[in-house]
DOVO-475541 format. One record per residue (C-alpha): residue number from 1; x, y, z. Coordinates in pm, whole numbers. Example, Ala and Ser with C-alpha at 12.3 -4.5 7.8 and 13.67 -1.06 7.14 Angstrom:
2
<r 1, <1230, -450, 780>>
<r 2, <1367, -106, 714>>
***
This chain:
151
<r 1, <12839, 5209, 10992>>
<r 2, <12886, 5444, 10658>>
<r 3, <12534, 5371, 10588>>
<r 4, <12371, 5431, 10942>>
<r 5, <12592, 5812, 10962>>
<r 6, <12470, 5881, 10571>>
<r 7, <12109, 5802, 10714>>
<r 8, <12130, 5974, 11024>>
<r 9, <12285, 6305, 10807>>
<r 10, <11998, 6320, 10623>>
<r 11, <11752, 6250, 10857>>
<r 12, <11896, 6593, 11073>>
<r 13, <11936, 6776, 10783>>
<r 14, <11552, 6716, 10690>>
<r 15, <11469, 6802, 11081>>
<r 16, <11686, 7129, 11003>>
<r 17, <11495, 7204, 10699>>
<r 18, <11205, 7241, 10934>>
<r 19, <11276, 7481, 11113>>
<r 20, <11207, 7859, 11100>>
<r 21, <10901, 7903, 10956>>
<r 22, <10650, 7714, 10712>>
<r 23, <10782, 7486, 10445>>
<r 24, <10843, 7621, 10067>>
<r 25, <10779, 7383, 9777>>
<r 26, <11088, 7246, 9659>>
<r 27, <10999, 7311, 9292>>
<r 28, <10731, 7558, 9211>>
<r 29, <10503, 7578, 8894>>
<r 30, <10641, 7792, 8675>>
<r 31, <10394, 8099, 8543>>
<r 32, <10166, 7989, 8858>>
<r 33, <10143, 8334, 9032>>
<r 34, <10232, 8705, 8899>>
<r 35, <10265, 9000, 9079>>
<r 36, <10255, 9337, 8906>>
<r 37, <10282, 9698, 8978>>
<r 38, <10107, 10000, 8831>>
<r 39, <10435, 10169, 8723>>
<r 40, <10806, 10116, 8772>>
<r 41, <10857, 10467, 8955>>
<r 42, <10685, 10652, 9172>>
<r 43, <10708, 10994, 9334>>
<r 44, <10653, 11124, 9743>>
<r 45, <10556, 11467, 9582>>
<r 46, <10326, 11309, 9317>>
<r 47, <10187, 10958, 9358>>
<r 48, <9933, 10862, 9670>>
<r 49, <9935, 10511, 9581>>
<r 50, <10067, 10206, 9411>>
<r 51, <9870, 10000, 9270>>
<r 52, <9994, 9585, 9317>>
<r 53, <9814, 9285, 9135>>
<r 54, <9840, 8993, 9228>>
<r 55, <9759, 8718, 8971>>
<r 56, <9696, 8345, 8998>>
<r 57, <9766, 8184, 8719>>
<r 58, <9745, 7836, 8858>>
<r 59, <9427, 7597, 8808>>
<r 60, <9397, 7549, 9231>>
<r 61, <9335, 7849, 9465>>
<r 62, <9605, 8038, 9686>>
<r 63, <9568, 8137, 10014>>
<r 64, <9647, 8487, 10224>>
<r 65, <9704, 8461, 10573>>
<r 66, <9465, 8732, 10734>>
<r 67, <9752, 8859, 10967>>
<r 68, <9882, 9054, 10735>>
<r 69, <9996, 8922, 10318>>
<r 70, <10157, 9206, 10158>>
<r 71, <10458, 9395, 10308>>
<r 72, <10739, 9606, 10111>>
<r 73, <11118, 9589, 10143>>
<r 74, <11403, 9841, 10096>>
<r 75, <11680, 9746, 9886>>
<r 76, <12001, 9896, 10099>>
<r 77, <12365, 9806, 10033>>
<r 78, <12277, 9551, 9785>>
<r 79, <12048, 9370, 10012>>
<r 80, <11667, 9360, 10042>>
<r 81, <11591, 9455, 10383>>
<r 82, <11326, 9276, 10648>>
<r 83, <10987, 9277, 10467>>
<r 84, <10773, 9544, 10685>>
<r 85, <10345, 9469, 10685>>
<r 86, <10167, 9721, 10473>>
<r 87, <9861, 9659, 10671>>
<r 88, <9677, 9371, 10835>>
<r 89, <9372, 9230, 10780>>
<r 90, <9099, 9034, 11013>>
<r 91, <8833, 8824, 10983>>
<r 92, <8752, 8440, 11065>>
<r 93, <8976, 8165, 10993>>
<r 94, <9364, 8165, 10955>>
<r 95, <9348, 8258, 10533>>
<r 96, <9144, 8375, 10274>>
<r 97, <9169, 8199, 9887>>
<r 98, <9215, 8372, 9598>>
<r 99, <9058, 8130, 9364>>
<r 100, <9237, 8015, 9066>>
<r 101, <9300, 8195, 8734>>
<r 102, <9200, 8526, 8920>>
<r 103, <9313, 8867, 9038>>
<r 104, <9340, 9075, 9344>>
<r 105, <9432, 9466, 9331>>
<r 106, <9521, 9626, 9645>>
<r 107, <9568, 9995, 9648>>
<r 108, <9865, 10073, 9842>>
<r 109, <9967, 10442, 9996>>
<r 110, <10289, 10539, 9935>>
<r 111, <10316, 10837, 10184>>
<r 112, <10187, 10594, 10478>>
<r 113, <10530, 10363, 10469>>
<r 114, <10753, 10571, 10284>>
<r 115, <10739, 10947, 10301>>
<r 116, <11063, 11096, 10326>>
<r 117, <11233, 10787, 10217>>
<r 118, <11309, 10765, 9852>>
<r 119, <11516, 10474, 9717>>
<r 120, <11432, 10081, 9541>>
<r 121, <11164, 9858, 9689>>
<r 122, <10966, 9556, 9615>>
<r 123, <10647, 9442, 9745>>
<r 124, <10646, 9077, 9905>>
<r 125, <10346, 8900, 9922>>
<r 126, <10246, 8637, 10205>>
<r 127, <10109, 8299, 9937>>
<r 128, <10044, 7965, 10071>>
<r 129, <9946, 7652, 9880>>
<r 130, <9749, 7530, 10168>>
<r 131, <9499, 7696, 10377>>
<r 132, <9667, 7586, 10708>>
<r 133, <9936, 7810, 10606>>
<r 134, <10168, 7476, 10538>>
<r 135, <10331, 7514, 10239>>
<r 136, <10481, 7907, 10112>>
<r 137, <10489, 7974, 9769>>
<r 138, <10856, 8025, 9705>>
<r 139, <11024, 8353, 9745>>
<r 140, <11076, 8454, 9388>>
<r 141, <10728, 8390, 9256>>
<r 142, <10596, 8630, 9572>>
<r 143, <10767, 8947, 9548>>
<r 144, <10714, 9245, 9279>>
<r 145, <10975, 9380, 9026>>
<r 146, <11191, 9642, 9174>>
<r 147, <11028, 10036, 9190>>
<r 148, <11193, 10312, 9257>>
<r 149, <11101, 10611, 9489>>
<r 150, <11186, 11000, 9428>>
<r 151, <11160, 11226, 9615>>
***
């Protein structure tokens, strides 16, 4: 009886998993993807745009859904807040690659999303493994290094 309640644990604990939104891979390669920003700071009164690279490093391609792959988030109290889309993008299909061991720049305006709101962000990219938008790259390997915003 132990045995059938151990198997039936896991067995709703791996239906659980699924649920919520795509799967993440449970280990990810390490130095696979890099995300990069022009500079660490930027300024409402100065700066138009930021500048956001996104690298892969890996030796298979990555794939962008075309709904919309980059947003930023707000770090308040402590806690980063709900990723917002920077923009959307169409075309045909569900993704677009970005092959391996390349780059993508995507020029970003800063007054668009967050005039008159100064503080610490971080860009979050959308990355999928799989073109059917199956498996997420995890979390940490998708979002930017903190930036700050001045007035």
């Amino acid at each position: 009886m132990k045995r059938f309640l151990r198997w039936c644990g896991i067995l709703g604990v791996g239906a659980l998993g699924g649920c919520g939104g795509p799967a993440t891979e449970p280990s990810p390669p390490v130095g696979d993807v890099r995300i990069s920003t022009d500079r660490a700071q930027y300024s409402l009164a100065r700066d138009s745009f930021a500048v956001v690279t996104l690298t892969n490093e890996s030796n298979r391609p990555l794939h962008l859904p075309l709904s919309g792959y980059i947003a930023y988030q707000r770090l308040l109290d402590g806690v980063w807040s709900d990723a917002f889309s920077w923009f959307t993008s169409d075309g045909i299909g569900r993704t677009f690659p970005l092959p391996a061991l390349s780059s993508r720049q995507d020029q970003l305006e800063i007054w668009a999303y967050l005039a008159g709101q100064p503080g610490t962000y971080r860009f979050q990219y959308s990355i999928y493994r799989t073109p059917r938008l199956g498996v997420a790259v995890s979390l940490e390997k998708r979002v930017s290094a903190p930036f700050i915003v001045t007035p």
